[in-house]
C-alpha positions as CSV (number, residue, x, y, z in Angstrom):
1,X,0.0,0.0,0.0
2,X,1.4,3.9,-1.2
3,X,1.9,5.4,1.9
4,X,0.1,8.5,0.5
5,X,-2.8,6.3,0.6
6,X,-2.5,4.6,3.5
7,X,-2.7,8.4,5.0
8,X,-5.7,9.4,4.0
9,X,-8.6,10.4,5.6
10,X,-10.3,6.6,6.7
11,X,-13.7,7.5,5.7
12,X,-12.4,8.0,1.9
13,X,-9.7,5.3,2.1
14,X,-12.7,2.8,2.8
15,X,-15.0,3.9,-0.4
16,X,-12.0,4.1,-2.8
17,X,-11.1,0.8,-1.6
18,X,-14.2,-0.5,-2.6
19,X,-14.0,1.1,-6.1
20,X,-10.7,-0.9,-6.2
21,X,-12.2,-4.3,-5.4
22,X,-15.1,-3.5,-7.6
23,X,-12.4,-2.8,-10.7
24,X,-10.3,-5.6,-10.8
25,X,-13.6,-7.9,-10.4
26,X,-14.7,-6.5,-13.7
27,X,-10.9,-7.1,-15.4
28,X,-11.3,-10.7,-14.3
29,X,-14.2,-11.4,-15.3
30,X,-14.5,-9.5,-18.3
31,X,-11.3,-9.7,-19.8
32,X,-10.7,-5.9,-19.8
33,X,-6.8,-5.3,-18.8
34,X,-7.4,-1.2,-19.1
35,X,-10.8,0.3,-17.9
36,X,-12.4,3.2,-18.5
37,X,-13.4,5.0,-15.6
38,X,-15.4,7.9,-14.5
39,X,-15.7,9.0,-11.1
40,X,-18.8,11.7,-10.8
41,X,-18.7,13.7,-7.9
42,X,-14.9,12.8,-7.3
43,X,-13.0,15.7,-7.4
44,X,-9.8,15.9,-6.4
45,X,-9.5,13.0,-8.1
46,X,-8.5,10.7,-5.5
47,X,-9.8,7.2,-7.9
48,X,-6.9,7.8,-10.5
49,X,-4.5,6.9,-7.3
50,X,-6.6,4.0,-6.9
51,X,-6.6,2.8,-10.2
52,X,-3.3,3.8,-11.6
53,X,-3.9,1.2,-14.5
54,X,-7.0,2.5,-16.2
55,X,-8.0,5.1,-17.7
56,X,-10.0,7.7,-15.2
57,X,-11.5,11.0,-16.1
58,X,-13.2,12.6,-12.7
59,X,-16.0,15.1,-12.9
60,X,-17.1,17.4,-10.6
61,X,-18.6,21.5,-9.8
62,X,-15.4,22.1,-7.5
63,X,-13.5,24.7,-8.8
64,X,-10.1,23.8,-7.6
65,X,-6.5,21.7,-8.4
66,X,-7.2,17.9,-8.9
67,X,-4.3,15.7,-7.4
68,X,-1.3,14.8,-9.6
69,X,-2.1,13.1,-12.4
70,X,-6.0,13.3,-12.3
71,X,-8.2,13.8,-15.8
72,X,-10.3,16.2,-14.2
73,X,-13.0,18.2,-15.4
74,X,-15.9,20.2,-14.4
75,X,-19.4,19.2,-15.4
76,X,-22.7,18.8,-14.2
77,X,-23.7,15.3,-12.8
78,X,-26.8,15.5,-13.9
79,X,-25.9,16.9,-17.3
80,X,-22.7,14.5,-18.4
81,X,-20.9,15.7,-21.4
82,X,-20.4,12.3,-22.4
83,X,-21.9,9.9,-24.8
84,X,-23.6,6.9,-23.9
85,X,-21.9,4.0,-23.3
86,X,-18.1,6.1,-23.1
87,X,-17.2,4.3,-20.0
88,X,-16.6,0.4,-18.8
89,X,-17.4,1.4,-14.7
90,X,-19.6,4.6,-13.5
91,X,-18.7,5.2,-10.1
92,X,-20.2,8.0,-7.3
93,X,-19.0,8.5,-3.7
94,X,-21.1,9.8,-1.2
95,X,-22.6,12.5,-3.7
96,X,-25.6,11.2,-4.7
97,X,-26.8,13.1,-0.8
98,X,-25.4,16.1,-2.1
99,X,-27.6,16.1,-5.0
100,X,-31.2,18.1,-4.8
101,X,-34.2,15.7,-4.8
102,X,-35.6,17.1,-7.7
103,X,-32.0,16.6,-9.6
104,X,-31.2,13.1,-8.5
105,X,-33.3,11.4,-10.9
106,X,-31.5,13.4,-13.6
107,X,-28.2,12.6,-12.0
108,X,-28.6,8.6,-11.3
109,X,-29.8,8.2,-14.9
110,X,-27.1,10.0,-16.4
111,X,-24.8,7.3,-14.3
112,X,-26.7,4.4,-16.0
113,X,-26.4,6.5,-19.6
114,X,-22.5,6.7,-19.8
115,X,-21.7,3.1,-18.7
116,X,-21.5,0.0,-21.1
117,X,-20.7,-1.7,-18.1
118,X,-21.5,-1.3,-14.5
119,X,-22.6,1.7,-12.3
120,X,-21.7,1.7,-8.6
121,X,-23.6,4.3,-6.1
122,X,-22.0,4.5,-2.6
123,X,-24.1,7.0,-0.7
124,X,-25.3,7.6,3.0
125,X,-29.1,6.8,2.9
126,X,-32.0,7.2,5.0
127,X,-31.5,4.6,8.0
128,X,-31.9,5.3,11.6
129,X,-28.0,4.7,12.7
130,X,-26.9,6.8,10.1
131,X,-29.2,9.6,11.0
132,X,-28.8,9.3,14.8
133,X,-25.2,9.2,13.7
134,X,-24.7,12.4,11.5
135,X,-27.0,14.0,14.0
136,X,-24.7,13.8,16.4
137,X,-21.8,14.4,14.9
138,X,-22.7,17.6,13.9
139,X,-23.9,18.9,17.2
140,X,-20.2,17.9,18.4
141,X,-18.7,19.8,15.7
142,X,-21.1,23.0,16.7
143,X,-20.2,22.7,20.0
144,X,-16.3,22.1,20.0
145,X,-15.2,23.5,16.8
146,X,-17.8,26.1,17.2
147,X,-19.2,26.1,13.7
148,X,-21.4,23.9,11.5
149,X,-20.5,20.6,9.4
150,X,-21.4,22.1,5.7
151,X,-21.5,18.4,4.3
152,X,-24.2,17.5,7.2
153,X,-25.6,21.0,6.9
154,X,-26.5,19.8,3.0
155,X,-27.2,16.1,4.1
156,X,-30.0,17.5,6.1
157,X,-30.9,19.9,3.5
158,X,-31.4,17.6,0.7
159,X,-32.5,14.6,2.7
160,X,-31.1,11.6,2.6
161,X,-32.0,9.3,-0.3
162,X,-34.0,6.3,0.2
163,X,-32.1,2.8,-0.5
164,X,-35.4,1.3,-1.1
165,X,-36.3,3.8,-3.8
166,X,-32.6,3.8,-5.8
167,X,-32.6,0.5,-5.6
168,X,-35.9,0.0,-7.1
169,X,-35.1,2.5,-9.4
170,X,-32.6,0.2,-10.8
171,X,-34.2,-2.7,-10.5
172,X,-37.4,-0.9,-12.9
173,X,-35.1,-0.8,-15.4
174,X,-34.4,-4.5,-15.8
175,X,-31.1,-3.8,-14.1
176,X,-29.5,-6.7,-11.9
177,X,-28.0,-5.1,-9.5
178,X,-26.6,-5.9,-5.6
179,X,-26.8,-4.0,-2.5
180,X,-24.3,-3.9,0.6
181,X,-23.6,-1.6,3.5
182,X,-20.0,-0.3,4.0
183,X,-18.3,1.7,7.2
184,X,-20.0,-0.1,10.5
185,X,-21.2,2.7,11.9
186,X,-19.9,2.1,16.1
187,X,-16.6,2.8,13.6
188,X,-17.2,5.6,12.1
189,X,-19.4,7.7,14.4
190,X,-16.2,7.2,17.3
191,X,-13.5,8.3,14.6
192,X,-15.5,11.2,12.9
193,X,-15.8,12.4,16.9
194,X,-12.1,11.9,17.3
195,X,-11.4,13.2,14.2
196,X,-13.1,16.8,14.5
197,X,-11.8,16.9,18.3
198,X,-8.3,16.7,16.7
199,X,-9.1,19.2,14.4
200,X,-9.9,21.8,17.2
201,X,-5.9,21.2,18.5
202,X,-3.3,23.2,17.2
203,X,-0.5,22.0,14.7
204,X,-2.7,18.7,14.8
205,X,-2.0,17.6,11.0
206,X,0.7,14.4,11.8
207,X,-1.7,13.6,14.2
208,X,-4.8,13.3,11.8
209,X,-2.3,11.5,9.3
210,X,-1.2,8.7,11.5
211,X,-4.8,8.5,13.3
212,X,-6.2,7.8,9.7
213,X,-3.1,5.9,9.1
214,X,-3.2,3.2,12.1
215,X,-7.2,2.9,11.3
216,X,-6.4,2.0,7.4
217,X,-3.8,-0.7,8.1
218,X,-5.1,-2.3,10.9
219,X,-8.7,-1.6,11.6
220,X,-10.4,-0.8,8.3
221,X,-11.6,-4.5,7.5
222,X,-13.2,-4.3,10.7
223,X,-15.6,-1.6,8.5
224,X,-17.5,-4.7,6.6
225,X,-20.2,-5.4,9.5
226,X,-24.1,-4.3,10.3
227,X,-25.4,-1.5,10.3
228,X,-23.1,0.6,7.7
229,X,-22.9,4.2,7.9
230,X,-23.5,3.8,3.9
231,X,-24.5,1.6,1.6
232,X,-23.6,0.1,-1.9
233,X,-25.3,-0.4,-5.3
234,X,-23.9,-1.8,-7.5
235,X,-25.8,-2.1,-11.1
236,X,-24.5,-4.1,-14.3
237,X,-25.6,-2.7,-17.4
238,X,-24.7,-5.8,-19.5
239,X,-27.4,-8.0,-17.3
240,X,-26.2,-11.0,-15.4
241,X,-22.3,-10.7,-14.5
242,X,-20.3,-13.0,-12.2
243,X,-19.4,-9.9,-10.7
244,X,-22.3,-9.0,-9.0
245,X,-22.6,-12.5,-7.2
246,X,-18.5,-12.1,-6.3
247,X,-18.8,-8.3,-5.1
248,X,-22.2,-9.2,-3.2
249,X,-20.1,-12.0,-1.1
250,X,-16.8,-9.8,-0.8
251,X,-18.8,-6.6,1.0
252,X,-21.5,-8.2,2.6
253,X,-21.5,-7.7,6.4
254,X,-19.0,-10.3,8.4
255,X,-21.9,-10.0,11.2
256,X,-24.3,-7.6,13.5
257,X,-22.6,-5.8,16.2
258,X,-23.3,-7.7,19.2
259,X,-24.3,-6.2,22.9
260,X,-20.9,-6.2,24.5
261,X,-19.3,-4.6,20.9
262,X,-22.3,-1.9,21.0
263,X,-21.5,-1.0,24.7
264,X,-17.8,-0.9,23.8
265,X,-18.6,1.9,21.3
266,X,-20.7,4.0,23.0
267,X,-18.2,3.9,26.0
268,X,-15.7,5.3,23.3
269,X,-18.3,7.6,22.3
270,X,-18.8,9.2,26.1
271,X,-15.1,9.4,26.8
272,X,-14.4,11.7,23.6
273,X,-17.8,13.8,24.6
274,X,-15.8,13.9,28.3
275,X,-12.9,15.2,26.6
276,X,-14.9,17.8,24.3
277,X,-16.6,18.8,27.3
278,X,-12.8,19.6,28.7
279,X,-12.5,21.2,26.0
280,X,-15.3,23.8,25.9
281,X,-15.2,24.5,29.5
282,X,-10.8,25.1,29.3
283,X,-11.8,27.4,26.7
């Protein structure tokens, strides 16, 4: 693993991971030895790092420098300046929640348009945990960083999509497609909390690094259990594809979270509040 990589934020390094997985089971399976990406929503361009042997364009509205190396380009989602069937895999990450309802439609079939292969939707949608969760979250951030979480700030202003109604979206389509949640939530909530508390110290970046770095190497397959922060579809395009029955056994849940593994978490959970509350009150 780069050590670039390796560094990166963990809630990225998961999704890009599964983009990875999701890549070389199409080359397998489908004899393709150079694929043509495109990753909506993706900018800086993180995917390209991730699949340094095919050929990835990344779109986004960002204004902004891509990272080294990136095909970058700005463009509507819902708009794609692309024609149909340009690209082998379609992927989003966690935009499809940054999306306006009455765009999303737009935005999803544009996904479905540009691929002559498979489509792949990673998104936070509309369950209970992940609500509670970013709920939360974002009142920790108000309170010890003393502002507001702009990417909760639009979750809640968009509403989170509905996994029953994307995935029946695809299905009305006569799309085969597979479903799978990613990023057990009594992770993630516990290092987003750590993560913004960090952020409130000063000359904290090695910190953050080698946070995200110890969670990457040695904690993040611990990410493929019940309930996920997110969730997966995955869609094929050409109809019935070994690699929706592989990718559906690779990232479905190793189990539930048991009692003891709950408790454990939340006792995580109310030592960093203890220490935000140190925090606040030293300040």
């Amino acid at each position: 693993m780069a050590e670039a990589l390796r560094d990166l934020p963990f809630d990225q390094f998961t999704r890009h991971s599964i983009v990875t997985q999701v890549a070389e089971s199409v080359r397998r399976h489908h004899g393709i030895d150079r694929l043509s990406a495109l990753d909506v929503g993706g900018f800086p361009g993180l995917t390209t790092q991730f699949l340094p042997q095919d050929s990835v364009v990344v779109i986004d509205v960002v204004a902004g420098q891509p990272v080294d190396g990136a095909r970058y380009l700005r463009a509507d989602g819902a708009a794609l300046p692309f024609s149909s069937g340009a690209f082998d895999l379609v992927v989003s990450l966690d935009s499809l929640e940054h999306v306006p309802q009455d765009r999303r439609e737009a935005y999803v079939s544009e996904l479905l348009r540009v691929s002559r292969g498979f489509v792949l939707i990673l998104a936070p949608f509309d369950q209970e945990e992940t609500v509670l969760a970013e709920r939360l979250l974002a009142e920790f951030v108000r309170v010890v960083n003393q502002e507001e979480q702009p990417q909760l700030r639009e979750h809640r202003e968009n509403g989170l999509p509905s996994l029953e109604e994307w995935s029946g979206f695809l299905r009305d389509r006569g799309l085969p497609c597979v479903s799978f949640s990613s990023g057990f939530v009594y992770n993630w909530l516990p290092m987003m909390l750590l993560k913004h508390y960090v952020f409130s110290l000063p000359d904290s970046e090695e910190l953050q690094r080698s946070i995200d770095a110890f969670y990457n190497v040695t904690l993040q397959q611990s990410d493929a259990r019940a309930p996920g922060y997110r969730h997966g579809l995955l869609a094929s395009i050409i109809g019935a594809s070994p690699v929706l029955d592989e990718m559906q056994a690779a990232l479905a849940p190793h189990g539930e979270a048991d009692r003891l593994d709950v408790i454990e978490r939340m006792e995580q959970i109310g030592l960093l509040l203890k220490l935000a509350d140190l925090h606040v009150s030293s300040r």
